[in-house]
MDAnalysis code that builds the backbone (N, CA, C; Angstrom):
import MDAnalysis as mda
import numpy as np

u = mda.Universe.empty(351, n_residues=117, atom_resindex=np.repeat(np.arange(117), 3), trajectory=True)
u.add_TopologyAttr("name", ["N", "CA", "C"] * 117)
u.add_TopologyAttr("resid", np.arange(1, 118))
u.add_TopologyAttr("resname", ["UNK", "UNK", "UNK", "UNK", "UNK", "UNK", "UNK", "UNK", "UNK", "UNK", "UNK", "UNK", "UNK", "UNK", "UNK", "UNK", "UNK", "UNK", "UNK", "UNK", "UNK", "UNK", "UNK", "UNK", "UNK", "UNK", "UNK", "UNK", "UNK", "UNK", "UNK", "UNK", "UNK", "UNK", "UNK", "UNK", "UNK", "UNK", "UNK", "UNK", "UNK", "UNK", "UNK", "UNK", "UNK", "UNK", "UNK", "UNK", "UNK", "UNK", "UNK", "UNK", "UNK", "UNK", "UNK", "UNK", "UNK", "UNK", "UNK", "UNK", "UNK", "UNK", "UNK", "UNK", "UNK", "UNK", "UNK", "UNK", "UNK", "UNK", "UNK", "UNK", "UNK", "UNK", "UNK", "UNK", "UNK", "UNK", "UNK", "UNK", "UNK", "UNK", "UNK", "UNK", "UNK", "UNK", "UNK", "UNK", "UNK", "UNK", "UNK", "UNK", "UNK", "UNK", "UNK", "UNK", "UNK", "UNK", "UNK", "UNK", "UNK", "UNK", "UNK", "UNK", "UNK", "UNK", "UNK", "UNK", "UNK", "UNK", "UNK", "UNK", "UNK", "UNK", "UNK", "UNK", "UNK"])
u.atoms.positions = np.array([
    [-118.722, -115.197, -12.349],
    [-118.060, -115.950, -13.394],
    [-118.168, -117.437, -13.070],
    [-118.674, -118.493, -13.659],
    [-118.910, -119.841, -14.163],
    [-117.429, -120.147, -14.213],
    [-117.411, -121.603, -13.451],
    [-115.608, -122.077, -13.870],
    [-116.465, -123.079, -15.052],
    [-115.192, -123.396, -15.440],
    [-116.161, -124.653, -16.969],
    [-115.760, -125.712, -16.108],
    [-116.009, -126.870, -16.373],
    [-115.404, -128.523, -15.937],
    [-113.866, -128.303, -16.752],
    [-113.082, -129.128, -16.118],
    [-111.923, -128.856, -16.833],
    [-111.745, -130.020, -17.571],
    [-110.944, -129.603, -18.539],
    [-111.061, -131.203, -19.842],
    [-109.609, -131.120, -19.615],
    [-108.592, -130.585, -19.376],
    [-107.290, -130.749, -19.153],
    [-106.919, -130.832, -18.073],
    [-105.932, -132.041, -17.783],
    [-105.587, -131.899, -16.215],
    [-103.972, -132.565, -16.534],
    [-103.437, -131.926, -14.431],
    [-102.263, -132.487, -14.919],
    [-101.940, -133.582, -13.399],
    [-101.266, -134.534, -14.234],
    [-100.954, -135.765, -12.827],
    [-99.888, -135.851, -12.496],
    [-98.878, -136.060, -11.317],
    [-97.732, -136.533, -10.955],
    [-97.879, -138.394, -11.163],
    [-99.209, -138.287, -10.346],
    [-99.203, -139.848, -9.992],
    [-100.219, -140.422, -11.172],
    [-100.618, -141.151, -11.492],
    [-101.203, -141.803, -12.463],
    [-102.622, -141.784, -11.959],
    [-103.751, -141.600, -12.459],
    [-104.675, -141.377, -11.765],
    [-105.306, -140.631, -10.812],
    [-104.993, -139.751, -10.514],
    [-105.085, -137.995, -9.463],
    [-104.576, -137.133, -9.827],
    [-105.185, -136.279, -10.450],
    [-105.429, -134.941, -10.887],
    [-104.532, -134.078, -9.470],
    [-103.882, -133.420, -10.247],
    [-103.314, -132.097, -9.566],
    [-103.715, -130.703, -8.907],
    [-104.326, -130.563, -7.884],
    [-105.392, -129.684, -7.659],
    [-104.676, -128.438, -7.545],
    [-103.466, -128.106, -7.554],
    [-102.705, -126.816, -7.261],
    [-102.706, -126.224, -8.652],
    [-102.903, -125.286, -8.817],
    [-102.268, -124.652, -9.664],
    [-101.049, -123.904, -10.029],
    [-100.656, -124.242, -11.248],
    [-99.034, -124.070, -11.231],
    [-98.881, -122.662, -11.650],
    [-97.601, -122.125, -11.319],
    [-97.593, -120.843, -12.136],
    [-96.579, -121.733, -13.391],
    [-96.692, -120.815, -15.067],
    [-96.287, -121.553, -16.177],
    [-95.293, -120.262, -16.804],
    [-93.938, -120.784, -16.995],
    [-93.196, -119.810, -17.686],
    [-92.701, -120.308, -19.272],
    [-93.063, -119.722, -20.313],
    [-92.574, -120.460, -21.401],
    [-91.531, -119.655, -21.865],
    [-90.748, -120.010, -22.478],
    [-89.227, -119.618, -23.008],
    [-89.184, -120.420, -24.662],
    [-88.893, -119.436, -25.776],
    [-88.956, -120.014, -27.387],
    [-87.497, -119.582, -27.130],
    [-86.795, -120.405, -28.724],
    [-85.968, -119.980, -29.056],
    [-85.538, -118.731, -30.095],
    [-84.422, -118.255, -29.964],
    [-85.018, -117.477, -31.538],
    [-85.808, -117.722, -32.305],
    [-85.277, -118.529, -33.109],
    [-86.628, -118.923, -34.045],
    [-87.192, -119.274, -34.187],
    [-87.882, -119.709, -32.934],
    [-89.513, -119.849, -32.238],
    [-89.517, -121.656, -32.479],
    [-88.374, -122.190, -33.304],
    [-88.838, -123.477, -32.961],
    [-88.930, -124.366, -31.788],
    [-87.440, -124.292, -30.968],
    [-87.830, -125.018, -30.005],
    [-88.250, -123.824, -28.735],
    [-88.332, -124.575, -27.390],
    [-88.426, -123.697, -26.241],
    [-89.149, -124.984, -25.170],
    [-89.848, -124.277, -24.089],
    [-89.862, -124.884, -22.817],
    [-90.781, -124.305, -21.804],
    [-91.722, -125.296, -21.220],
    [-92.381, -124.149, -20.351],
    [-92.169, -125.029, -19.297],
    [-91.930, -124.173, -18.087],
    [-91.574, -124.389, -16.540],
    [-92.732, -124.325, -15.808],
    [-93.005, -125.218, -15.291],
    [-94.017, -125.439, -14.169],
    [-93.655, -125.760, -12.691],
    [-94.716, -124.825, -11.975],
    [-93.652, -124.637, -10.561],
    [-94.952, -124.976, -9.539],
    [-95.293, -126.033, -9.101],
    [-96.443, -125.931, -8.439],
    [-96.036, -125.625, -6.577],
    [-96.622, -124.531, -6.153],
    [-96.418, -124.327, -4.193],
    [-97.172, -125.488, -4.079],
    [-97.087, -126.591, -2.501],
    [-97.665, -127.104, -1.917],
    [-98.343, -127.886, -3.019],
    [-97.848, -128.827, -3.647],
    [-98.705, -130.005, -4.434],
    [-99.403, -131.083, -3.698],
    [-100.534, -131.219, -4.433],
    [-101.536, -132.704, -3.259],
    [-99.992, -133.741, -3.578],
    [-99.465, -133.729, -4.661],
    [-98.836, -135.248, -4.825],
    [-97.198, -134.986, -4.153],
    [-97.241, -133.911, -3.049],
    [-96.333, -134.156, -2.242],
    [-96.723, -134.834, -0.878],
    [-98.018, -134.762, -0.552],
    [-98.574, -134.302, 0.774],
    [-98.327, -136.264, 1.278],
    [-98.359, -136.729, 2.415],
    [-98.032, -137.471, 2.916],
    [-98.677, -138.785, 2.512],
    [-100.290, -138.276, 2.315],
    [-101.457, -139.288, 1.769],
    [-101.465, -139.698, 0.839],
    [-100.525, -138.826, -0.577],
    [-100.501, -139.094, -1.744],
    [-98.998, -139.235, -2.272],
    [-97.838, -139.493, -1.478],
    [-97.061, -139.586, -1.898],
    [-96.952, -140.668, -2.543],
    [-96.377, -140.767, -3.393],
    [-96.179, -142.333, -4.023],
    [-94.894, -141.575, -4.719],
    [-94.653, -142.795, -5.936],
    [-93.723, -142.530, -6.790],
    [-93.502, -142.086, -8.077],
    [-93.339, -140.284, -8.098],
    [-93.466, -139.624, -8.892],
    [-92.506, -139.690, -10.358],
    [-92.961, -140.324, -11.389],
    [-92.820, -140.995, -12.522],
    [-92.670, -139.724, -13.682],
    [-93.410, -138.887, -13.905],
    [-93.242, -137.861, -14.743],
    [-94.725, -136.603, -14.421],
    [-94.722, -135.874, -15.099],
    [-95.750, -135.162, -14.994],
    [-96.491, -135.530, -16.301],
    [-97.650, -135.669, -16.325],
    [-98.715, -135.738, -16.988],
    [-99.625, -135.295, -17.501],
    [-99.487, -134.449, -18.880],
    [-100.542, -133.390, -19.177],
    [-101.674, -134.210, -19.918],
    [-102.649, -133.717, -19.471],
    [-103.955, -135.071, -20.581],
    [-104.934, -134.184, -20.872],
    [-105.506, -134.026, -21.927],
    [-106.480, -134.021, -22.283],
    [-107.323, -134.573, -23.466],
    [-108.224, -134.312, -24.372],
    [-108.888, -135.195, -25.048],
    [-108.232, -135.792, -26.240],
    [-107.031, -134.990, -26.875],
    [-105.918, -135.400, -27.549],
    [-105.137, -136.348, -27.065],
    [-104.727, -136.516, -26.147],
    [-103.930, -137.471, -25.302],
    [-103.910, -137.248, -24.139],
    [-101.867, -137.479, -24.731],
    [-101.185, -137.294, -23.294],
    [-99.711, -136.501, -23.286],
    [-99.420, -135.821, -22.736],
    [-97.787, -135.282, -23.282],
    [-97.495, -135.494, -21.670],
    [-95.853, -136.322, -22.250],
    [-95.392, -136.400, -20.997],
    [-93.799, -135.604, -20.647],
    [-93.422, -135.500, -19.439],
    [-92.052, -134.512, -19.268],
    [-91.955, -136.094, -17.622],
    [-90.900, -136.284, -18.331],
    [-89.315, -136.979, -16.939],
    [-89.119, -135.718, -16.270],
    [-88.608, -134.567, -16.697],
    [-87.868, -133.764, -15.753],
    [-88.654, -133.120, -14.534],
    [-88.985, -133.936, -13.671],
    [-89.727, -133.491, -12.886],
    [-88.545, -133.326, -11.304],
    [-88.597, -132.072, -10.007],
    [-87.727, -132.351, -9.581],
    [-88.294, -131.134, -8.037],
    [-88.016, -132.026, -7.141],
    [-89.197, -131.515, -5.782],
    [-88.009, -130.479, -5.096],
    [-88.281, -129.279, -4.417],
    [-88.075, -128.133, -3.929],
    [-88.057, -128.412, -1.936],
    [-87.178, -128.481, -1.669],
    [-87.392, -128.688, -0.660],
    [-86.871, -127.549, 0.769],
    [-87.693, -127.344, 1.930],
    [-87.517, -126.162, 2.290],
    [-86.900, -126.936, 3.974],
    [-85.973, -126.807, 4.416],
    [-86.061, -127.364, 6.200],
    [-85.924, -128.977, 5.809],
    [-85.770, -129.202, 4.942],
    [-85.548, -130.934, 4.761],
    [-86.681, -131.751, 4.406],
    [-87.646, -130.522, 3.958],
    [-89.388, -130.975, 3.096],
    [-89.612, -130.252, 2.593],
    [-90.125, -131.930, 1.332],
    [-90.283, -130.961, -0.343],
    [-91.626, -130.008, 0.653],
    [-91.398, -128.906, -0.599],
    [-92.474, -127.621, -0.485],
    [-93.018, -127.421, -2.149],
    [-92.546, -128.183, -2.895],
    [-92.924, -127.516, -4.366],
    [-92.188, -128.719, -5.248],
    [-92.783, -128.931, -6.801],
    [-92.536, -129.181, -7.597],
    [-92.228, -128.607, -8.635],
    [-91.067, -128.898, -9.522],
    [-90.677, -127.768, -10.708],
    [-90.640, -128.979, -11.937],
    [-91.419, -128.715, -13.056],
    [-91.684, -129.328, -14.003],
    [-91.040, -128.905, -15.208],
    [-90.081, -129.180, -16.243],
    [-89.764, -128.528, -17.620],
    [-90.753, -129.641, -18.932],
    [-91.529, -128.950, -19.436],
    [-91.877, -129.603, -20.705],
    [-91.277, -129.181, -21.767],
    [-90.154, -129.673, -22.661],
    [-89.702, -128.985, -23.840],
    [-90.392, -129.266, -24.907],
    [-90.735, -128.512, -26.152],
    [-90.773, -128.941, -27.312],
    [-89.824, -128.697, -28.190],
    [-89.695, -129.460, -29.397],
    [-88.709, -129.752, -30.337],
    [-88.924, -128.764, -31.857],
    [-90.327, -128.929, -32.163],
    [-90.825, -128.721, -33.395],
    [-92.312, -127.853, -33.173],
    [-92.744, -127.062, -33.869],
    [-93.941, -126.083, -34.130],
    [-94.945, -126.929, -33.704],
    [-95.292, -128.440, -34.577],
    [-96.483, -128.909, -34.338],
    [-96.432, -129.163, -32.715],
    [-94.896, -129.495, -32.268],
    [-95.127, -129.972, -30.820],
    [-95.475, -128.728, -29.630],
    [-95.365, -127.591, -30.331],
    [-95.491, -126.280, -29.991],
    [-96.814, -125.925, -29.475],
    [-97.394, -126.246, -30.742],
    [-98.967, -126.177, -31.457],
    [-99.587, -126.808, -30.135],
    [-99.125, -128.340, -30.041],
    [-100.216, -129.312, -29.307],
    [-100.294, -128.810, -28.068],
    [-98.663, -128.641, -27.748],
    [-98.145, -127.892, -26.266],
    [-99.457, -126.891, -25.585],
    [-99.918, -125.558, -27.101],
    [-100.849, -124.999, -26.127],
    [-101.625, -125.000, -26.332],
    [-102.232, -126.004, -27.186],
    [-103.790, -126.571, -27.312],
    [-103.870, -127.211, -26.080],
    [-103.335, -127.687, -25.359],
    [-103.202, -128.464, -23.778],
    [-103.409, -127.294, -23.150],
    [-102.384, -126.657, -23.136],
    [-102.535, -124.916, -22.252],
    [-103.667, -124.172, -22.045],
    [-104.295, -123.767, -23.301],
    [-105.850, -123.138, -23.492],
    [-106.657, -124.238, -22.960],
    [-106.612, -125.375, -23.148],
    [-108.016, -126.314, -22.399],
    [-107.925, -126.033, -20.639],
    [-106.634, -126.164, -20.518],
    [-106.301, -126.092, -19.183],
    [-106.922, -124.890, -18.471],
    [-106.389, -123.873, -19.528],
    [-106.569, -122.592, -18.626],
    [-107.604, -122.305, -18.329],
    [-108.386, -122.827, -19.660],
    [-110.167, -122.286, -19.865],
    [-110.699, -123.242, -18.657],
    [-110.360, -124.384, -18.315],
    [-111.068, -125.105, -17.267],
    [-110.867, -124.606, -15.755],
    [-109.706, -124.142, -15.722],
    [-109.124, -123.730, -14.181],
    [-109.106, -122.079, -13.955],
    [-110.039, -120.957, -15.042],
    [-110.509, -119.539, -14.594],
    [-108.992, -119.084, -14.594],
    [-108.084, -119.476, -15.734],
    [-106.873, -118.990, -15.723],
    [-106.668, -117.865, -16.908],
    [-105.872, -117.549, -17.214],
    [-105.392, -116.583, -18.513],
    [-103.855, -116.567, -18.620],
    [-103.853, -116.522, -19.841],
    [-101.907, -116.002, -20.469],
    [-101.907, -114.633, -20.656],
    [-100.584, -114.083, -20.082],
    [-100.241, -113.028, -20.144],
    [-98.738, -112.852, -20.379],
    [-98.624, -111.645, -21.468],
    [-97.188, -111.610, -22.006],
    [-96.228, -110.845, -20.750],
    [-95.004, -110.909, -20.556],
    [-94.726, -110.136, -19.749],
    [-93.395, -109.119, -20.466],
])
């Protein structure tokens, strides 16, 4: 299996791509308008000592833009972060829509798949 180049990526820091892959939990509301997907990355490059800087939001980009999430918030195990936990909410369908038009680029670039559980 061929990985593709990935056209979606995601940044802590502005300029460096996130090489971990996150596991992604999404949550709708009843009536599917709003909801939230949780991103939980183990061992992120933008914890690691070389790349720490100052983590501003998470950063989803691809050729559409950019969607951004503040709630970003580090996991820490022995008195060091070990993980990052990300919430992206959306409000409205279209923001729904864009949400996993980001998701599918992503996934298709990084040999990933969605699965219902």
């Amino acid at each position: 299996m061929t990985q593709n180049k990935p056209t979606a990526t995601i940044q802590f820091l502005k300029g460096i791509d996130e090489t971990v892959i996150p596991e992604i939990r999404l949550s709708r509301s009843k009536d599917g308008r709003t909801g939230r997907a949780l991103f939980i990355f183990e061992q992120p490059k933008a914890l690691t000592a070389e790349q720490m800087g100052e983590i501003k939001g998470m950063f989803l980009i691809d050729e559409e833009g950019e969607l951004v999430t503040r709630e970003v918030n580090a996991r820490f195990v022995n008195g060091k972060p070990n993980a990052l936990e990300a919430i992206y909410i959306w409000k409205t369908e279209q923001d729904f829509e864009r949400f996993m038009r980001f998701a599918k680029r992503y996934a298709k670039g990084h040999g990933m798949s969605y699965t219902d559980k």
